[in-house]
C-alpha positions as CSV (number, residue, x, y, z in Angstrom):
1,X,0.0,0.0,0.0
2,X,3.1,2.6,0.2
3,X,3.9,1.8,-3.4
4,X,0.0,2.6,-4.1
5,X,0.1,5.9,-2.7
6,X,3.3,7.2,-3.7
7,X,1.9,5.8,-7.3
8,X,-1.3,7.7,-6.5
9,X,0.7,10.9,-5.1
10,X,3.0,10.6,-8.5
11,X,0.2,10.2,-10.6
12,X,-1.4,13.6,-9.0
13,X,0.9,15.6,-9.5
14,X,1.8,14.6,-13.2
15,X,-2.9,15.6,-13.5
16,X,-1.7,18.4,-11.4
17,X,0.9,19.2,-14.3
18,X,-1.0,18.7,-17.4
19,X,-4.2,20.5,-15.8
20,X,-1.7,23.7,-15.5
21,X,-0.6,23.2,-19.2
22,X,-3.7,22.5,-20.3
23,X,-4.5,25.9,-18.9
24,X,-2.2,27.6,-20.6
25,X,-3.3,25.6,-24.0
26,X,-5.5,28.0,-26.1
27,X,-7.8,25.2,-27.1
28,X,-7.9,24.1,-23.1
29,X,-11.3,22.0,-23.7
30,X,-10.2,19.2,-21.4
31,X,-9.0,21.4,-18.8
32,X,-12.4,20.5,-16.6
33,X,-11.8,16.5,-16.9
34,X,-7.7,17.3,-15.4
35,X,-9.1,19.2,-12.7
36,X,-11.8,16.7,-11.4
37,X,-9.2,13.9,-12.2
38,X,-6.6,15.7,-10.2
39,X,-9.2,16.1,-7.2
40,X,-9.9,12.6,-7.1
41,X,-6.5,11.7,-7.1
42,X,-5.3,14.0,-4.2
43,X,-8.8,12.9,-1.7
44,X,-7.7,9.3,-2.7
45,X,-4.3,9.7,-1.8
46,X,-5.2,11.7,1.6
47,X,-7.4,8.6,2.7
48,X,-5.0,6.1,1.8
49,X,-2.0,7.9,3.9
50,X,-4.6,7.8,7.1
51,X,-4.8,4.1,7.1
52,X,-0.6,3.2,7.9
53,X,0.4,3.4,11.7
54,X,3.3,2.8,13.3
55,X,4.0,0.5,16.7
56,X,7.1,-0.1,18.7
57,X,7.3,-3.5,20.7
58,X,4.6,-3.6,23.5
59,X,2.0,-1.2,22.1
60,X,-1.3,-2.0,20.6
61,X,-4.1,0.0,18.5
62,X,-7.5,-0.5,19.9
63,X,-9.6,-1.1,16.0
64,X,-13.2,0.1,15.9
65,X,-15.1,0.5,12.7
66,X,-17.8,3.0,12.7
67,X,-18.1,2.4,17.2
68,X,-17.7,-1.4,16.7
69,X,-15.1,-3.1,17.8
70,X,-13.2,-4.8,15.2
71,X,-9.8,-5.7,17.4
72,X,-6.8,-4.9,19.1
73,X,-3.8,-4.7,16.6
74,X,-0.8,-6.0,18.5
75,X,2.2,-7.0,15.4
76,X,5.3,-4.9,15.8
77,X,6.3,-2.1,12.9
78,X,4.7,-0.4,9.5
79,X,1.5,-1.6,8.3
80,X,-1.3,-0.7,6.9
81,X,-5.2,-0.7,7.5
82,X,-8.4,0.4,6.5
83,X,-8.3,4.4,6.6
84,X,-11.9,4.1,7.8
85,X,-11.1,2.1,10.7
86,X,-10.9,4.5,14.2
87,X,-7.7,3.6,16.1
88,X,-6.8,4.5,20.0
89,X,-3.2,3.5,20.6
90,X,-2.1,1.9,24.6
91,X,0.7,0.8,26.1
92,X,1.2,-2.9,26.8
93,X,4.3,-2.0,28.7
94,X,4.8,-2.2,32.4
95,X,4.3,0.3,35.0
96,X,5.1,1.4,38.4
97,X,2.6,2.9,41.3
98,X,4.7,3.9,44.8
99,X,1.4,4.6,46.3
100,X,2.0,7.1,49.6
101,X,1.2,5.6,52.7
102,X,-2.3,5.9,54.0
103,X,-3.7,5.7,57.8
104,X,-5.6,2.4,58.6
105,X,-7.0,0.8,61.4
106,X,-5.8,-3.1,62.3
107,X,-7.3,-5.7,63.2
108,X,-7.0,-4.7,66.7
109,X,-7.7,-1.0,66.3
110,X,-4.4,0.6,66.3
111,X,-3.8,3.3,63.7
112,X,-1.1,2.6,61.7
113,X,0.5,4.2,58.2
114,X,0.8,1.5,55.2
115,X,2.1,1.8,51.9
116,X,2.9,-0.3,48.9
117,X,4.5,-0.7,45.8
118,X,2.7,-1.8,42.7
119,X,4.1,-2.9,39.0
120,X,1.1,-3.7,36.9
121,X,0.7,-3.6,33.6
122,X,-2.5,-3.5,30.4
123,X,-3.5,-7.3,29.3
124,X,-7.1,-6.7,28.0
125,X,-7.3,-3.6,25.6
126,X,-11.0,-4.0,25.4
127,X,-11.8,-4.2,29.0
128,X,-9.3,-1.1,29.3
129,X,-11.5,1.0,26.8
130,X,-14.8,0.0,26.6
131,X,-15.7,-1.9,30.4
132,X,-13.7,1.2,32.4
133,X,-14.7,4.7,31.9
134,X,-11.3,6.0,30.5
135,X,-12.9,8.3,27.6
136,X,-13.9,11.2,30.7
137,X,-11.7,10.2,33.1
138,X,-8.7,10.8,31.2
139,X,-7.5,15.0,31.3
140,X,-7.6,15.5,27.7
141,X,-10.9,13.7,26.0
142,X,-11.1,14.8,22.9
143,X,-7.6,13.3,22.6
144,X,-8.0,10.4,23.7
145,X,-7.3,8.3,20.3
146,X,-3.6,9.8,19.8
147,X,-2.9,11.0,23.6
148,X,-1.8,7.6,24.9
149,X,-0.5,9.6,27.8
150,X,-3.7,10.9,28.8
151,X,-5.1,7.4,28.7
152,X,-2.6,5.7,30.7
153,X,-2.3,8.6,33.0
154,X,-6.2,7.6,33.7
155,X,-5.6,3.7,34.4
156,X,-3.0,4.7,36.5
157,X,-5.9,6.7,38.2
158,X,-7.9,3.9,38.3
159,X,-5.3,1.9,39.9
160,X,-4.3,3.8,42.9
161,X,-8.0,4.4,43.7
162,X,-8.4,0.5,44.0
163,X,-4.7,-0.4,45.4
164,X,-6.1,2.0,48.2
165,X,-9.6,-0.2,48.6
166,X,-7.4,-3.2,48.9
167,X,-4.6,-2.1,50.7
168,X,-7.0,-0.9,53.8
169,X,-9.4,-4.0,53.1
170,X,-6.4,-6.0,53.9
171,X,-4.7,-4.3,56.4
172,X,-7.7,-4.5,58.5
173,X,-7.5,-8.1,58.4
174,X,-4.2,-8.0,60.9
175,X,-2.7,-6.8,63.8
176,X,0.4,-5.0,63.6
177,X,1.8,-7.3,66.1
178,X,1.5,-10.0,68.3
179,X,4.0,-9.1,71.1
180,X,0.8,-8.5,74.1
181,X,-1.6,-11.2,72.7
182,X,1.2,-14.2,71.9
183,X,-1.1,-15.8,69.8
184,X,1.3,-16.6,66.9
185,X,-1.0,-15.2,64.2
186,X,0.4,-13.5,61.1
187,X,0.5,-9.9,61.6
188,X,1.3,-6.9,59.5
189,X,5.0,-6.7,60.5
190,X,5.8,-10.6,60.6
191,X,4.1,-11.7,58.5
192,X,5.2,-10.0,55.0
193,X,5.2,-12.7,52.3
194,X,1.6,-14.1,53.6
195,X,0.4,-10.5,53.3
196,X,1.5,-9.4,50.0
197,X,0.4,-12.4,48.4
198,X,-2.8,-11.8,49.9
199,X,-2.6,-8.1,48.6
200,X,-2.0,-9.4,45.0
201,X,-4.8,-11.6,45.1
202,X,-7.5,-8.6,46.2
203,X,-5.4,-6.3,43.5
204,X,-6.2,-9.1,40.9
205,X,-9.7,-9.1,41.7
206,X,-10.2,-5.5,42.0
207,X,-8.2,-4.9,38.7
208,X,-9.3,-7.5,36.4
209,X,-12.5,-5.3,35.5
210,X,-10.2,-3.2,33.7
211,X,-7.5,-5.5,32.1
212,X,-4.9,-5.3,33.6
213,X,-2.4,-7.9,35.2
214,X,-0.9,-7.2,38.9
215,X,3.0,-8.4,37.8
216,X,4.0,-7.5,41.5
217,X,2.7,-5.9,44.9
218,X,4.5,-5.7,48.4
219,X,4.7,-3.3,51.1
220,X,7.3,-0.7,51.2
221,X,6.0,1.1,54.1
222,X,4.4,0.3,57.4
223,X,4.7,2.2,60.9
224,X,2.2,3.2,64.0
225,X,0.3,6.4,63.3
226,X,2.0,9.3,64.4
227,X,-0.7,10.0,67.4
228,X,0.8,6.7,69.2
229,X,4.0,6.6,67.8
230,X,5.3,7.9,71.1
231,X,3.5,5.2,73.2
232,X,4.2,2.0,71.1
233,X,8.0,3.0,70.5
234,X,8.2,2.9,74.9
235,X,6.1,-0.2,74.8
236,X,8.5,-1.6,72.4
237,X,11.7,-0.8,74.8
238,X,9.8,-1.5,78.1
239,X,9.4,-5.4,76.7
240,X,13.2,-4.9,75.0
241,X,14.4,-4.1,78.4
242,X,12.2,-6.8,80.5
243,X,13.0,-9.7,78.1
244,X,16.9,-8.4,78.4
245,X,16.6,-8.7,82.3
246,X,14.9,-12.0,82.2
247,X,18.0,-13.0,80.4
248,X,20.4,-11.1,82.6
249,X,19.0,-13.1,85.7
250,X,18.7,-16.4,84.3
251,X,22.7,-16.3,83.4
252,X,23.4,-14.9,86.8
253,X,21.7,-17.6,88.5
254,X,23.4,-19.9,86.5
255,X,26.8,-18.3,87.4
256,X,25.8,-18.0,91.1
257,X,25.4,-22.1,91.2
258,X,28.3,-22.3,89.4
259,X,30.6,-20.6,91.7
260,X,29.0,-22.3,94.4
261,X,29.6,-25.8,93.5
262,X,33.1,-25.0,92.4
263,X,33.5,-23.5,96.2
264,X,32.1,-26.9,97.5
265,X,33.6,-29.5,95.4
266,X,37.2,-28.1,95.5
267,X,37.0,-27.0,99.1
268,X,38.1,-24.0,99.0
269,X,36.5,-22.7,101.6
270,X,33.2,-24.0,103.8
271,X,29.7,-21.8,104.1
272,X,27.2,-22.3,105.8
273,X,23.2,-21.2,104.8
274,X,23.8,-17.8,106.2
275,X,27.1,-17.2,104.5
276,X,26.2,-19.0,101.3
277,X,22.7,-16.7,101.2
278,X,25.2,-13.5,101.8
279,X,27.3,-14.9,98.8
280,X,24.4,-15.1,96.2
281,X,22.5,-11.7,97.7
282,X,26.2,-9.8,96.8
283,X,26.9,-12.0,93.5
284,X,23.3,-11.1,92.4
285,X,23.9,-7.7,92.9
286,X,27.6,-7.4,91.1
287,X,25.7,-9.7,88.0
288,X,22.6,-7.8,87.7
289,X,23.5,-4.2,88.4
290,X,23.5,-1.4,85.4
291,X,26.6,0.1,87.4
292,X,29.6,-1.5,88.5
293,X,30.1,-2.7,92.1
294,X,32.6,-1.4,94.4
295,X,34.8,-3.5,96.0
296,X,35.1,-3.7,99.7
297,X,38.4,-5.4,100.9
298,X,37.5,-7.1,104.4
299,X,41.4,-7.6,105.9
300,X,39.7,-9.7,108.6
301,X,38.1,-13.1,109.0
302,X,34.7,-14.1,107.9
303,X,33.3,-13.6,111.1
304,X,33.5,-9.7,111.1
């Protein structure tokens, strides 16, 4: 079809030529039939050049023929098609959403900031067009055929407004931890892989309407609101601090016993209940202070 209309194109200008010479002609009788031939030539060549397009890999042309949907053309380069067909060009290619994080309630009530990360890209051109209301949601509508900008920008639209229905759908389904309850339930901050696969699934759902295929979807972003921030961050170092102690006192008792039996097997020295209860009060003391003991030198005997 390009060799037709450069033919056609060649072949107007040489009616083009001999219309003008007929012009100049004295007799000029044929002048009319140049002219109209010309005409012809030129509209025919016009509507020829509207039917070739263009695509790059992963881009499509959404066909429709007088409203009807005809297809999706999808092959790679220069072609040509019916110059009467209506054509909206999309990108097949896949995109990024870094949605910013949003204030939720979990599943026990907290407040807490979530965010995520979505690549997701078009698979159904015809749901994309014609099942989602792109035409007015898109900036520029009048444009929408050649402004595959506009129309992208307006799934992506469409995207974040459900990624945020299913992001709060499922972060209301967990706690953001289980450190009071100990009930060894996923939650939000333990339980990552479990929740972004569940996130993709809702996504999936949610997005399928309009075409397109969730490729990936995690969370990039989760803390406690900023109104209890404060509260849960001393929470957090109050049960650092206690499980540290319980550890603290469990190797001091174990270091207490030790010296004991050491002192009794070797007989290095003999103690009695009193004495031995003086030992472990003063070891316990040395092993579980935050500062560090003072040593008192007694130059007497153990009975002063």
């Amino acid at each position: 079809m390009l060799f037709v209309t450069i033919a056609l194109a060649l072949a107007n200008i040489y009616a083009g030529i001999k219309w003008i010479i007929l012009l100049t002609d004295t007799d000029g009788a044929n002048g009319g039939w140049q002219l109209l031939c010309c005409a012809v030539l030129l509209i025919v060549s016009i509507v020829l050049m509207c039917g070739f397009l263009m695509l790059e890999p992963n881009e499509a042309r959404v066909l429709t023929f007088f409203g009807k949907y005809r297809g999706t053309f999808t092959r790679t380069g220069y072609f040509w098609v019916n110059p009467l067909l209506s054509s909206k060009k999309v990108s097949l290619r896949a995109r990024n959403l870094d949605a910013e994080p949003i204030k939720v309630n979990d599943k026990t009530g907290n407040p807490v900031m979530i965010g995520l990360v979505l690549v997701w890209k078009l698979k159904d051109t015809y749901k994309a067009l014609f099942e989602v209301d792109t035409q007015t949601m898109a900036a520029n509508p009048a444009a929408i055929g050649s402004d595959t900008k506009g129309l992208m920008n307006a799934l992506e639209n469409f995207v974040r407004v459900q990624s945020d229905a299913a992001l709060r759908q499922v972060a209301g389904q967990y706690a953001y931890d289980d450190e009071d309850t100990k009930t060894g339930e996923p939650t939000l901050r333990s339980s990552a892989d479990e929740i972004n696969e569940q996130l993709e699934q809702k996504l999936d759902e949610r997005l399928a309407l309009a075409g397109i295929e969730v490729v990936e979807a995690r969370i990039n972003y989760l803390a406690y609101a900023p109104e209890i921030a404060a509260v849960m961050l001393r929470r957090q170092q109050a049960s650092a601090i206690i499980t540290a102690r319980e550890k603290i006192v469990e190797g001091a008792v174990s270091m207490v016993k030790m010296a004991l039996d050491k002192l009794s097997n070797e007989e290095i020295v003999e103690l009695d209940d009193d004495k031995k209860a003086a030992m472990v009060s003063n070891l316990l003391v040395v092993l579980c202070g935050d500062d560090n003991a003072q040593p008192v030198v007694n130059t007497g005997t153990l009975n002063h």
